[in-house]
PAGUKE-777245 format. One record per residue (C-alpha): y, z, x; residue number from 0; residue in three letters. Coordinates in Angstrom, 1 decimal. Layout:
NODE    north       up     east   num   residuo
NODE        Y        Z        X   NUM       ALA
...
***
This chain:
NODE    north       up     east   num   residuo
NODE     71.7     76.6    -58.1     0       UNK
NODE     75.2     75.7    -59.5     1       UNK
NODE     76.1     72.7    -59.7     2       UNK
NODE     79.3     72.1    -57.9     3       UNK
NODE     81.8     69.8    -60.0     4       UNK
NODE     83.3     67.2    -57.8     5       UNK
NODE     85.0     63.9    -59.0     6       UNK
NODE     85.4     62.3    -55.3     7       UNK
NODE     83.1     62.4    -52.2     8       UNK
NODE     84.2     61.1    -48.6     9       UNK
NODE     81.8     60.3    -46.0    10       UNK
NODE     81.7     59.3    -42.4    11       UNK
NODE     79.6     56.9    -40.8    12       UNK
NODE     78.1     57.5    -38.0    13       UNK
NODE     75.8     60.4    -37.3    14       UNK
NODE     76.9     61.5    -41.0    15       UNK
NODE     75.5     59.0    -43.9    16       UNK
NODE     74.3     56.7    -40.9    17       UNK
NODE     70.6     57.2    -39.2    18       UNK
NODE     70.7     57.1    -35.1    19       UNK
NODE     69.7     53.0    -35.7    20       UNK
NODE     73.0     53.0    -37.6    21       UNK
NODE     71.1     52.6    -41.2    22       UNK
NODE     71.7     54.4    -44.8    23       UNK
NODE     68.5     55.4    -45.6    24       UNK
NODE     66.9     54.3    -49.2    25       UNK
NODE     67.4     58.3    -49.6    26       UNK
NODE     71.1     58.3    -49.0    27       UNK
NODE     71.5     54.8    -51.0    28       UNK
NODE     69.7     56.3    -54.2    29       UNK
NODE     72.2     59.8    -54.2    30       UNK
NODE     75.2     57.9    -53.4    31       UNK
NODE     74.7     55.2    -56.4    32       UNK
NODE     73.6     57.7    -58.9    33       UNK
NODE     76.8     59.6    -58.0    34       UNK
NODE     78.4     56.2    -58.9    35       UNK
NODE     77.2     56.3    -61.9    36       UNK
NODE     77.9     59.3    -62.7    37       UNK
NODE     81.8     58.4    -62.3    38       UNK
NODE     82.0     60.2    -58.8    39       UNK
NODE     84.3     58.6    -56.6    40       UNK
NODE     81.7     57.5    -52.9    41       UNK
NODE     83.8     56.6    -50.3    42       UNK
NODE     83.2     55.1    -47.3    43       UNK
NODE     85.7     57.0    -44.7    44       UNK
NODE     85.1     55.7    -40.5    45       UNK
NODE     86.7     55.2    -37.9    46       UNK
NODE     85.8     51.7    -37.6    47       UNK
NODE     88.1     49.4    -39.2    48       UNK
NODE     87.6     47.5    -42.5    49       UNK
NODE     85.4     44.8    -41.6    50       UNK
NODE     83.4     47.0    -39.8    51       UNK
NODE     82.8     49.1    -43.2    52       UNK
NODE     81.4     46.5    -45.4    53       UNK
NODE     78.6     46.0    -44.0    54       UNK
NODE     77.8     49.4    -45.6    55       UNK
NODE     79.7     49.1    -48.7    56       UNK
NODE     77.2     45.7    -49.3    57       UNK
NODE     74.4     48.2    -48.9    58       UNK
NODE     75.4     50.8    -51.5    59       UNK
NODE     76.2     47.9    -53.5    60       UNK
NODE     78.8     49.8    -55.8    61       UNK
NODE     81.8     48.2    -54.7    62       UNK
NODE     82.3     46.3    -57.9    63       UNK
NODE     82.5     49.5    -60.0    64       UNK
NODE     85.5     51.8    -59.9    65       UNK
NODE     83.8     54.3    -58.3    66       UNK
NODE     82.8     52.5    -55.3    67       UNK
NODE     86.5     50.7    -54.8    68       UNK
NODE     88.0     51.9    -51.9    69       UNK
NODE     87.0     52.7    -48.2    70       UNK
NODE     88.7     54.5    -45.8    71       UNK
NODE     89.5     53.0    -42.2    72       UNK
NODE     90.7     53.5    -38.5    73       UNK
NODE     90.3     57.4    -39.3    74       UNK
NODE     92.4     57.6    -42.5    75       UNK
NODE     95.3     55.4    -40.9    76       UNK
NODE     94.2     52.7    -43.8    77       UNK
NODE     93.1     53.2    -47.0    78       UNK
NODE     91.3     49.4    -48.5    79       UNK
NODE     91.3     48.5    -51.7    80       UNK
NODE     88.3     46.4    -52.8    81       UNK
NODE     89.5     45.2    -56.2    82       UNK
NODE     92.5     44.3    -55.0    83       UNK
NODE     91.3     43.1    -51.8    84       UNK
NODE     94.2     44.8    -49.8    85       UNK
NODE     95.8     47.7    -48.1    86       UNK
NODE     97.0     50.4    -49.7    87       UNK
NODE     97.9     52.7    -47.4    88       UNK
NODE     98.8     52.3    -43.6    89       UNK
NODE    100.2     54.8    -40.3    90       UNK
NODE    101.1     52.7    -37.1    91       UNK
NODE    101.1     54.7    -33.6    92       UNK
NODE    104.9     53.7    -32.6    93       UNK
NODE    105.3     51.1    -30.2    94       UNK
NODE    107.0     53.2    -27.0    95       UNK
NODE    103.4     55.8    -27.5    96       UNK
NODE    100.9     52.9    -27.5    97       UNK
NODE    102.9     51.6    -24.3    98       UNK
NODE    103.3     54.6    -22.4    99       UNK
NODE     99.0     55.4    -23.1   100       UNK
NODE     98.4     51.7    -21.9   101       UNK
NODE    100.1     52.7    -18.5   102       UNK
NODE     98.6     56.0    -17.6   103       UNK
NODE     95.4     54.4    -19.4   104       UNK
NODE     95.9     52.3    -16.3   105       UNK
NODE     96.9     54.0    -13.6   106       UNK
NODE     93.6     56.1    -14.3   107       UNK
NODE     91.7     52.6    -13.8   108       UNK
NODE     91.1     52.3    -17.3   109       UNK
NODE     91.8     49.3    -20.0   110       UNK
NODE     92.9     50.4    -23.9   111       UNK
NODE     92.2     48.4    -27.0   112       UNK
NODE     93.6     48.2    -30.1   113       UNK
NODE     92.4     47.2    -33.4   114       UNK
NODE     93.4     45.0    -37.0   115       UNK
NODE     90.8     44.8    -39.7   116       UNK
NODE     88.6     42.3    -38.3   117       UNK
NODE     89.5     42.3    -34.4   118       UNK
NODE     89.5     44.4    -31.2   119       UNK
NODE     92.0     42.9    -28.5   120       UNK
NODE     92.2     44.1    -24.9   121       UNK
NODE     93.6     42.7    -21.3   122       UNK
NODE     90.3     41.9    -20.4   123       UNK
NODE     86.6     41.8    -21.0   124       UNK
NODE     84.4     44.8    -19.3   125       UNK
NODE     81.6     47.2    -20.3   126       UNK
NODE     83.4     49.2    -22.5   127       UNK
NODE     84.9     46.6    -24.3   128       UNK
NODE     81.6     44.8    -24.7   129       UNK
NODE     79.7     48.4    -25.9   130       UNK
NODE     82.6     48.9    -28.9   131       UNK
NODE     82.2     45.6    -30.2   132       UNK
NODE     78.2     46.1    -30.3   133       UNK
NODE     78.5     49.6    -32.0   134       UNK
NODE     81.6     48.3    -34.6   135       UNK
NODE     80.7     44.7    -35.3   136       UNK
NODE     84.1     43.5    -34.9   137       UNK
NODE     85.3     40.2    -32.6   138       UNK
NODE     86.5     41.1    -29.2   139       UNK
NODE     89.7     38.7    -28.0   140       UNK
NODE     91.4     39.2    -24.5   141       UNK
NODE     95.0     39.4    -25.1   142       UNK
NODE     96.7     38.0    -21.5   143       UNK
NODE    100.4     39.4    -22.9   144       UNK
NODE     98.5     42.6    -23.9   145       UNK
NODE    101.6     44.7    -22.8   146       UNK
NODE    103.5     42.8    -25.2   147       UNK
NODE    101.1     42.9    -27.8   148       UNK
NODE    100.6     46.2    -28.4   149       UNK
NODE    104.5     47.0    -28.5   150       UNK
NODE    104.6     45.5    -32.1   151       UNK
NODE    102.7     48.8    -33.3   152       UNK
NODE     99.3     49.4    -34.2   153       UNK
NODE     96.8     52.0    -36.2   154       UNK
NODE     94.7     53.3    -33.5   155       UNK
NODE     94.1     52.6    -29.4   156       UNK
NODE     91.3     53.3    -28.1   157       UNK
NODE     90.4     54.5    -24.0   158       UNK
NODE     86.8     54.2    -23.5   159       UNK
NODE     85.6     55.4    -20.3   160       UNK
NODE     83.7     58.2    -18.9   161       UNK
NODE     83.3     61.2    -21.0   162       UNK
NODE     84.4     63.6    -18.1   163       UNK
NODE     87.1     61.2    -17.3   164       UNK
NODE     88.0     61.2    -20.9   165       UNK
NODE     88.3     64.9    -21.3   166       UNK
NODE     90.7     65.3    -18.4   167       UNK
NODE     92.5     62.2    -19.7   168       UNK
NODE     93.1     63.9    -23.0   169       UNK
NODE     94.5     66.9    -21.6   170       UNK
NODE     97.5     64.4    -20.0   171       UNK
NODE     98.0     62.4    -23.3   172       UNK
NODE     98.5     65.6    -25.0   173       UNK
NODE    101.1     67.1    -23.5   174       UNK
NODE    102.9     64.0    -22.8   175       UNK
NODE    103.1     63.3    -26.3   176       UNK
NODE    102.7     66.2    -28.5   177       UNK
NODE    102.8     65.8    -32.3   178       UNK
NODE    103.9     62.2    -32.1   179       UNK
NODE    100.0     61.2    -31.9   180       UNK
NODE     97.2     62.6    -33.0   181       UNK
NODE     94.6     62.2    -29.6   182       UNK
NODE     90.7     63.1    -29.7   183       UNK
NODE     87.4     61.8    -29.1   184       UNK
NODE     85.3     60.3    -31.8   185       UNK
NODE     82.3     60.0    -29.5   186       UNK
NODE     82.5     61.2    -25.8   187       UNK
NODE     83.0     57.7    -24.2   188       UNK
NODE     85.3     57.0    -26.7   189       UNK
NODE     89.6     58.5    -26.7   190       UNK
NODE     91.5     57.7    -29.5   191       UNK
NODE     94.9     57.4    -29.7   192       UNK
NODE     96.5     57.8    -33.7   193       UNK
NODE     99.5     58.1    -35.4   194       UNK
NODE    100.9     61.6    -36.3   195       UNK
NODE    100.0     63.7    -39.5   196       UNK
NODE     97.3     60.9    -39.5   197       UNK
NODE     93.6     61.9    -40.1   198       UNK
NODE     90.5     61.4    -42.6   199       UNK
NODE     91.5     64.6    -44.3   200       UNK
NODE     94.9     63.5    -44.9   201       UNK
NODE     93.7     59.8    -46.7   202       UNK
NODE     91.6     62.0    -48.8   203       UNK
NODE     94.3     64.1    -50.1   204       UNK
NODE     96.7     60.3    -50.5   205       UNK
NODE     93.7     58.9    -52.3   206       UNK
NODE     93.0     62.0    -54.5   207       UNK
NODE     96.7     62.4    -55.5   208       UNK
NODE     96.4     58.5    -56.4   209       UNK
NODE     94.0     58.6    -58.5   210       UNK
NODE     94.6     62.5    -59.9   211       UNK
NODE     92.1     64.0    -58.8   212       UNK
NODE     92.5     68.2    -58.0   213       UNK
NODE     91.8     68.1    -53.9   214       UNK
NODE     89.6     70.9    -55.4   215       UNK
NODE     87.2     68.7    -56.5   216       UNK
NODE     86.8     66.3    -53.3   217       UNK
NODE     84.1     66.6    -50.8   218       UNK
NODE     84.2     65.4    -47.2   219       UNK
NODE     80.8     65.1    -45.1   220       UNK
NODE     81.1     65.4    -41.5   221       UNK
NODE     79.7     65.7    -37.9   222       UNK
NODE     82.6     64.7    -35.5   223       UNK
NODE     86.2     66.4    -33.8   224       UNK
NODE     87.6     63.2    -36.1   225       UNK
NODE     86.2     64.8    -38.9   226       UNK
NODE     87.9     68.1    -38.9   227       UNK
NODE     90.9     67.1    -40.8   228       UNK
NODE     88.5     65.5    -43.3   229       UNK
NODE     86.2     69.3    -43.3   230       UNK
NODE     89.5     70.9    -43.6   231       UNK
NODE     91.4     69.1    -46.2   232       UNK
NODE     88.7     68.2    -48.8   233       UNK
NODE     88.1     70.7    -51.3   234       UNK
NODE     84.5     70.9    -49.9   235       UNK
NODE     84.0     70.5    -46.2   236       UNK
NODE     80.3     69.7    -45.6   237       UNK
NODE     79.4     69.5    -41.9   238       UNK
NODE     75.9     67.7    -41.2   239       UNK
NODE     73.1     69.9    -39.1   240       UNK
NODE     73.5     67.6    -35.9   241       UNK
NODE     77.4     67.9    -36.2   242       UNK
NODE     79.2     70.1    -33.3   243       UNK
NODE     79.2     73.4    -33.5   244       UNK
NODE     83.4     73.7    -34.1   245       UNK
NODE     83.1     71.3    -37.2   246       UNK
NODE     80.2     73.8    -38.7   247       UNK
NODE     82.2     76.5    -38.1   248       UNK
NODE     85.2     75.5    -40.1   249       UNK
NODE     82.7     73.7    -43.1   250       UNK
NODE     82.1     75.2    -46.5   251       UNK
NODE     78.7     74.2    -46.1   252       UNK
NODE     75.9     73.0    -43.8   253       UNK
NODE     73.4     70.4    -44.6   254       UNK
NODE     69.5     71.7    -44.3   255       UNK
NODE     68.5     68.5    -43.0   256       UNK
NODE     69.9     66.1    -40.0   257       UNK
NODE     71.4     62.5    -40.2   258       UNK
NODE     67.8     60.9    -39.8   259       UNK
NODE     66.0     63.1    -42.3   260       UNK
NODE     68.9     62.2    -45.4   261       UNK
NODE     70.7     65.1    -44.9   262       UNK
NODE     73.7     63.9    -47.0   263       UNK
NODE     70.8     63.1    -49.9   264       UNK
NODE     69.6     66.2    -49.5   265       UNK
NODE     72.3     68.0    -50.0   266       UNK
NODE     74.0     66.1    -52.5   267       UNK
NODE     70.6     66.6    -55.2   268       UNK
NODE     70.8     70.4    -54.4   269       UNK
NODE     74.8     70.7    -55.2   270       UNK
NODE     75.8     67.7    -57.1   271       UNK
NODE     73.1     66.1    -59.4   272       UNK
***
């Protein structure tokens, strides 16, 4: 088979490069390190924020090579440099948005969140708030001004909730804001609110033109509706087996093998080393 020649790979977290416990496999670890040393660009693109990447950045253990330098956060609304220990890029959902979300949010009988590097803050302590900080790692702090809070602008709210709730929610949010937010689900309990032109695929193409690399020769692995951009935009879209039907359709490729059987390994032997 022909080796494909790619100078930058993006992958997601969960479902993707991540097991269903939320592990890389020693399979995955192994590909992604010899890509590293190969000069291939790995990284890490979630929409977690950045402290809830590391973790898996520790367990490539690449970050101290170029290769392995930057991760991509909050969807592609912050790009990290690990050298430099610092942002490099950043999208805020304007103020007036995150308020108006917060109040429909609501009126539904639902509580939002919202996120910096390290922290998720929210009016008040509940299920949902407790479930996100188990699955992201993050600290949870209950913000009594929250209204206030959130008008100084943020990267991403979240709505957890319901996923049939959810789905009728995102329907409103939509048309009441249009293009000035990007609004999906990254899992079905969880609505995310973004800023416009905003997306995994986007950062890529930022990061790519950064460092000159052709967009032609970046890959993106996927499973999720907050991938598309990412499956779209990346000179190789690469949708995992277990992803959603809509993301394989619009992929390049398909991986033979699911998230807990080191699909992204897999592939990446057969195409790339």
């Amino acid at each position: 088979m022909e080796k494909l020649d790619i100078k930058l790979i993006a992958f997601d977290l969960d479902d993707t490069l991540l097991n269903d416990e939320r592990q890389i496999s020693d399979e995955n670890v192994a590909a992604l390190r010899e890509c590293a040393r190969k000069g291939i660009y790995i990284v890490l693109c979630s929409g977690r924020a950045e402290d809830a990447i590391l973790p898996f950045v520790r367990r490539l253990e690449i970050a101290g090579s170029q290769a392995g330098r930057f991760i991509i956060a909050i969807n592609g609304c912050s790009i990290f440099d690990l050298h430099k220990r610092q942002q490099i890029f950043c999208r805020l959902v304007e103020s007036d948005v995150l308020t108006r979300t917060n109040e429909i949010a609501e009126s539904w009988g639902l509580t939002s969140e919202v996120y910096t590097a390290d922290t998720i803050y929210y009016k008040e302590e509940n299920y949902w708030t407790r479930l996100d900080i188990e699955l992201c790692g993050l600290k949870g702090v209950v913000v009594p001004d929250y209204d206030d809070f959130i008008k100084k602008g943020f990267t991403k709210m979240l709505i957890p909730g319901e996923p049939e709730v959810l789905q009728k929610l995102q329907k409103v949010l939509r048309a009441e804001f249009g293009e000035r937010a990007v609004i999906f689900t990254s899992k079905p309990y969880f609505l995310e609110i973004l800023p416009p032109d905003c997306g995994k695929g986007e950062a890529v193409t930022w990061l790519a033109n950064e460092l000159d690399i052709p967009i032609e020769k970046t890959m993106g692995f996927g499973d999720s509706m907050n991938d598309e951009s990412l499956i779209k935009m990346a000179g190789y879209g690469v949708a995992m087996l277990n992803g959603l039907e809509e993301i394989k359709k619009i992929a390049d490729f398909v991986t033979e093998k699911n998230n807990n059987d080191s699909g992204v390994a897999d592939f990446i032997k057969k195409h790339i080393l």
